[in-house]
C-alpha positions in Angstrom: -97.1 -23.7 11.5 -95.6 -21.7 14.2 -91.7 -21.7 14.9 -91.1 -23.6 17.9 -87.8 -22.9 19.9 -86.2 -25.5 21.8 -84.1 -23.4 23.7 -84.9 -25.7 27.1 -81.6 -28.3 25.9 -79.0 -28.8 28.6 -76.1 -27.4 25.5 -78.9 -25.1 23.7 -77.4 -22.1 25.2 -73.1 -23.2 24.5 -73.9 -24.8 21.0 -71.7 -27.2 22.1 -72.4 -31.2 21.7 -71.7 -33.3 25.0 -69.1 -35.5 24.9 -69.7 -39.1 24.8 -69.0 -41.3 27.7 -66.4 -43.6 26.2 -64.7 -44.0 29.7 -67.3 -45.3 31.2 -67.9 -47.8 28.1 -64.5 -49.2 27.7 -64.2 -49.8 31.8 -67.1 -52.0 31.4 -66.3 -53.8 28.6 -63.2 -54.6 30.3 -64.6 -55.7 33.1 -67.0 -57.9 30.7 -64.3 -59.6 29.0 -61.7 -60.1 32.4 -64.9 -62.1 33.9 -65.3 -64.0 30.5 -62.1 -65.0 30.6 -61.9 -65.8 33.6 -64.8 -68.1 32.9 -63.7 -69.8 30.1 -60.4 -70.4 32.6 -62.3 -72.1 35.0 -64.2 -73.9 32.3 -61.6 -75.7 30.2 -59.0 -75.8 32.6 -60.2 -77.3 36.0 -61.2 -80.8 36.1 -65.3 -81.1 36.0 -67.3 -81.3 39.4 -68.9 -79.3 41.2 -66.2 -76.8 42.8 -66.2 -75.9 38.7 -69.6 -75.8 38.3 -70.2 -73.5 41.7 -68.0 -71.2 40.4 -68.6 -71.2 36.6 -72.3 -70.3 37.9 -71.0 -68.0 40.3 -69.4 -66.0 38.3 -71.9 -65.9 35.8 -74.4 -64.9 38.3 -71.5 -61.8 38.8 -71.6 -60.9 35.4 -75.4 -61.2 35.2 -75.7 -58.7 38.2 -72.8 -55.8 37.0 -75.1 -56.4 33.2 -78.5 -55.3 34.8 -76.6 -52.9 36.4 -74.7 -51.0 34.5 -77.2 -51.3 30.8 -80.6 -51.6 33.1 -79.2 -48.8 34.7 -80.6 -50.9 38.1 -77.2 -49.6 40.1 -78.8 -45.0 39.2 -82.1 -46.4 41.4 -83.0 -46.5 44.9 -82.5 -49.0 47.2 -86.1 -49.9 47.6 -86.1 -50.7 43.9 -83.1 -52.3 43.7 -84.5 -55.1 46.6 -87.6 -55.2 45.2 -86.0 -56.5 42.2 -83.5 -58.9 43.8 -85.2 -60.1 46.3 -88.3 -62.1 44.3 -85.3 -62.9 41.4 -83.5 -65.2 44.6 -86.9 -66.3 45.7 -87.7 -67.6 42.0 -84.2 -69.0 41.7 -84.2 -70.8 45.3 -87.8 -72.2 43.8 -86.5 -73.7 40.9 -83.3 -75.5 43.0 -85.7 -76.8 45.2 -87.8 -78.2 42.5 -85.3 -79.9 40.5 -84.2 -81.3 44.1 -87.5 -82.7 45.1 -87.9 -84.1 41.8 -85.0 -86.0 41.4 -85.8 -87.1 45.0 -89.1 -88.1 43.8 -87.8 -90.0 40.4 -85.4 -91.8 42.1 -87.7 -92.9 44.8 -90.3 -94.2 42.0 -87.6 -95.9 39.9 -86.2 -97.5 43.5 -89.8 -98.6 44.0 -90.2 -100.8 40.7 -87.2 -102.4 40.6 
């Protein structure tokens, strides 16, 4: 077989190995675990209702979000991407609130009716 170089590496030419990115790793972890915490905060601590529940979900919605952005690497792509991603994820989301919505309507209007 014939020698192939593979001279065409970004640190071919230094030897040298890049360093990792362990920075960049910690910060988000960091930022992982703060909004965990803050989570479980809000969680255990406030009484339940809905105030809790909007912002347990909001929050979670937050971390969701910085997740797909920072591992999906979604936040290195354009803008035209980025919406075309976002913008049928709310559309499905707004769908499925609506649904549930219209279909507790609709339960509680059929139980109403036989009673």
């Amino acid at each position: 077989m014939a020698s192939h170089s593979h001279n065409t590496d970004e640190f071919a030419h230094t030897g040298e190995i890049p360093k990792a990115q362990t920075k960049i790793i910690w910060k988000t972890f960091f930022i992982l675990v703060a909004i965990t915490a803050v989570e479980f905060a809000f969680a255990f601590f406030m009484d339940p209702g809905t105030l809790r529940n909007a912002i347990f979900i909001g929050l979670t919605l937050f971390k969701a979000f910085y997740i797909v952005a920072e591992f999906m690497h979604l936040k290195h792509e354009t803008k035209g991407l980025i919406w075309a991603i976002l913008v049928p994820t709310v559309l499905l989301v707004w769908l499925l609130v609506a649904l549930l919505v219209e279909g507790t309507f609709y339960g509680e209007s059929v139980f109403n009716y036989f009673k």
